[in-house]
Kinemage of the C-alpha trace (Angstrom):
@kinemage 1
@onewidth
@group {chain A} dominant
@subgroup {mainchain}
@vectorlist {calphas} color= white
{ca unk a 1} P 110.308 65.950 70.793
{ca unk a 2} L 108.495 68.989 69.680
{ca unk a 3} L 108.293 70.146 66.222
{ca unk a 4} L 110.130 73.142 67.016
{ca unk a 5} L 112.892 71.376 68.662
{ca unk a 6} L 112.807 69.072 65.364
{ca unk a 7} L 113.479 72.150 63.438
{ca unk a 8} L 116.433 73.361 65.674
{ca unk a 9} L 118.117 69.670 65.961
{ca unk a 10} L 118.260 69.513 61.859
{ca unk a 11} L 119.329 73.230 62.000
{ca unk a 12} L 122.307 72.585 63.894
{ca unk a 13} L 123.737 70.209 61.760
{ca unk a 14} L 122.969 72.110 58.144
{ca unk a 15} L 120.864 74.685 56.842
{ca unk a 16} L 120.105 74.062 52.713
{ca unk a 17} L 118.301 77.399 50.968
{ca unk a 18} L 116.063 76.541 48.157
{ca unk a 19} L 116.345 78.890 45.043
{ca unk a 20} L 113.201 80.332 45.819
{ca unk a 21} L 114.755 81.866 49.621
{ca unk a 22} L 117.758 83.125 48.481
{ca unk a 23} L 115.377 85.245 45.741
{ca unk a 24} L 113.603 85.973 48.557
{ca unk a 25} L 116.191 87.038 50.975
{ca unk a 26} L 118.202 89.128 47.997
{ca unk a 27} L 115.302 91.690 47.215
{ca unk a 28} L 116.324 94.909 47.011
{ca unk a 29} L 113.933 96.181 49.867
{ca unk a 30} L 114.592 93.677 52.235
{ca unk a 31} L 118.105 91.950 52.398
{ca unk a 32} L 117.808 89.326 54.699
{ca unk a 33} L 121.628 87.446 56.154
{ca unk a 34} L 121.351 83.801 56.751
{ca unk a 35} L 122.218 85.250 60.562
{ca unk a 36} L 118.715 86.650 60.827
{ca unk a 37} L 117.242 83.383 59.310
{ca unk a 38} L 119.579 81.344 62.070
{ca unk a 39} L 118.019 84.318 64.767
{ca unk a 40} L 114.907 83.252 64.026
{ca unk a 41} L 115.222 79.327 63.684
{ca unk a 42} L 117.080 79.317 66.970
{ca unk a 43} L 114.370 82.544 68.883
{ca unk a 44} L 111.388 82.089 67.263
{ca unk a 45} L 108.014 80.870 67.671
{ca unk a 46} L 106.001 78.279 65.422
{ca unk a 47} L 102.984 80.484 64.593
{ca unk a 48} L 101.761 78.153 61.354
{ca unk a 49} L 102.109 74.269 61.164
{ca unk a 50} L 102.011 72.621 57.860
{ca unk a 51} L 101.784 68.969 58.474
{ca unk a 52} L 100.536 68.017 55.212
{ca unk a 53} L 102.788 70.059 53.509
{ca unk a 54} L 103.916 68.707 49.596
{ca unk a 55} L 107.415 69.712 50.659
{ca unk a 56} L 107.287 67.609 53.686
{ca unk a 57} L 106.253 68.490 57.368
{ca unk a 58} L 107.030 72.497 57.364
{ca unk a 59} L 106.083 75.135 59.297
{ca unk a 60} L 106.363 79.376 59.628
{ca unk a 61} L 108.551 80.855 62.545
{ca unk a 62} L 108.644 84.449 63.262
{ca unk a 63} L 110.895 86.313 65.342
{ca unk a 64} L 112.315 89.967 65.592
{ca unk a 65} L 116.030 89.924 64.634
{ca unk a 66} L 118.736 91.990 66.081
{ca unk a 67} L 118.226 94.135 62.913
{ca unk a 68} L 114.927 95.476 64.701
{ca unk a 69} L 112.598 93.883 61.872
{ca unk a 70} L 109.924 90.867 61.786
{ca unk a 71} L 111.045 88.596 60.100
{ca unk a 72} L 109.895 85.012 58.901
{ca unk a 73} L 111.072 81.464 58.067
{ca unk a 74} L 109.116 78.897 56.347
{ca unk a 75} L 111.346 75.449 57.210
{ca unk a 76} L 110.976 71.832 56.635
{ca unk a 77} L 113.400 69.553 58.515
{ca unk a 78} L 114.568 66.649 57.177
{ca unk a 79} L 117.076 64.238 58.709
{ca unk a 80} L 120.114 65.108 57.638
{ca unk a 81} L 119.608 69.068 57.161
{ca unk a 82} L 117.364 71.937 57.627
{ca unk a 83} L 115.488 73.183 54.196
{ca unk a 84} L 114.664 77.029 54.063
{ca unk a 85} L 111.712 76.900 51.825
{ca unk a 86} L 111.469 80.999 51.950
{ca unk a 87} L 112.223 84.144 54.129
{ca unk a 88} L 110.610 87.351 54.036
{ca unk a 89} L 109.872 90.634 56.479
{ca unk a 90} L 105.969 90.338 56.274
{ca unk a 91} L 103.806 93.233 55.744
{ca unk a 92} L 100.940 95.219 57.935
{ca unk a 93} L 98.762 95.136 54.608
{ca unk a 94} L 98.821 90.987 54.927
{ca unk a 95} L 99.498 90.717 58.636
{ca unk a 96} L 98.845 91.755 62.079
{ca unk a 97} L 100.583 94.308 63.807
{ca unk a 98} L 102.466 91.390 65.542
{ca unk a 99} L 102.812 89.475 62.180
{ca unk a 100} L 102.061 86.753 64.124
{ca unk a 101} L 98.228 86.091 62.461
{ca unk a 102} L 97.517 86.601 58.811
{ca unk a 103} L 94.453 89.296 58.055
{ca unk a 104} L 91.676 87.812 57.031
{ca unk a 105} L 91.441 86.704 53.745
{ca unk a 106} L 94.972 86.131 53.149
{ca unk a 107} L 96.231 82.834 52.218
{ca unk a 108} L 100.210 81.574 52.494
């Protein structure tokens, strides 16, 4: 099994948000529902793998949500739950035009 379809599995039975993604997801600019964070788990792409991650195996999905907007997940799945580590609707001035690859000189 692929560590995408790791993600999704855990996803399905729970999703747990850290303190640190609900901050996240509450800014005023940028209100992101735990639908667009399950849009994104269950239609987006892996485009950063964290393997050695001090969290555990995690990794960075994007996808566009139904809201129109980029929007990404970091994730770590663990066996009895899915942990949101953060969500956010990345920026042009630290990513791509896809928001699928960082600018240079920008670390996560």
């Amino acid at each position: 099994m692929g560590f995408l379809e790791e993600v999704r599995k855990t996803a399905k039975k729970r999703i747990i948000y850290t303190e640190h993604a609900v901050d996240e997801m509450n800014t005023e600019e940028e209100i992101i529902s735990t639908k667009e964070v399950s849009q994104v788990i269950f239609q987006g792409e892996v485009i950063e793998d964290y393997p050695e991650d001090k969290r555990g195996h995690s990794c960075l999905i994007f996808a566009m949500t139904d809201k129109g907007r980029p929007v990404h997940v970091i994730c770590s799945p663990k066996e009895e739950y899915l942990g949101i580590i953060t969500a956010y609707v990345p920026t042009e001035d630290k990513w791509e035009k896809t928001f699928k690859t960082r600018k240079r000189g920008e670390d996560r």
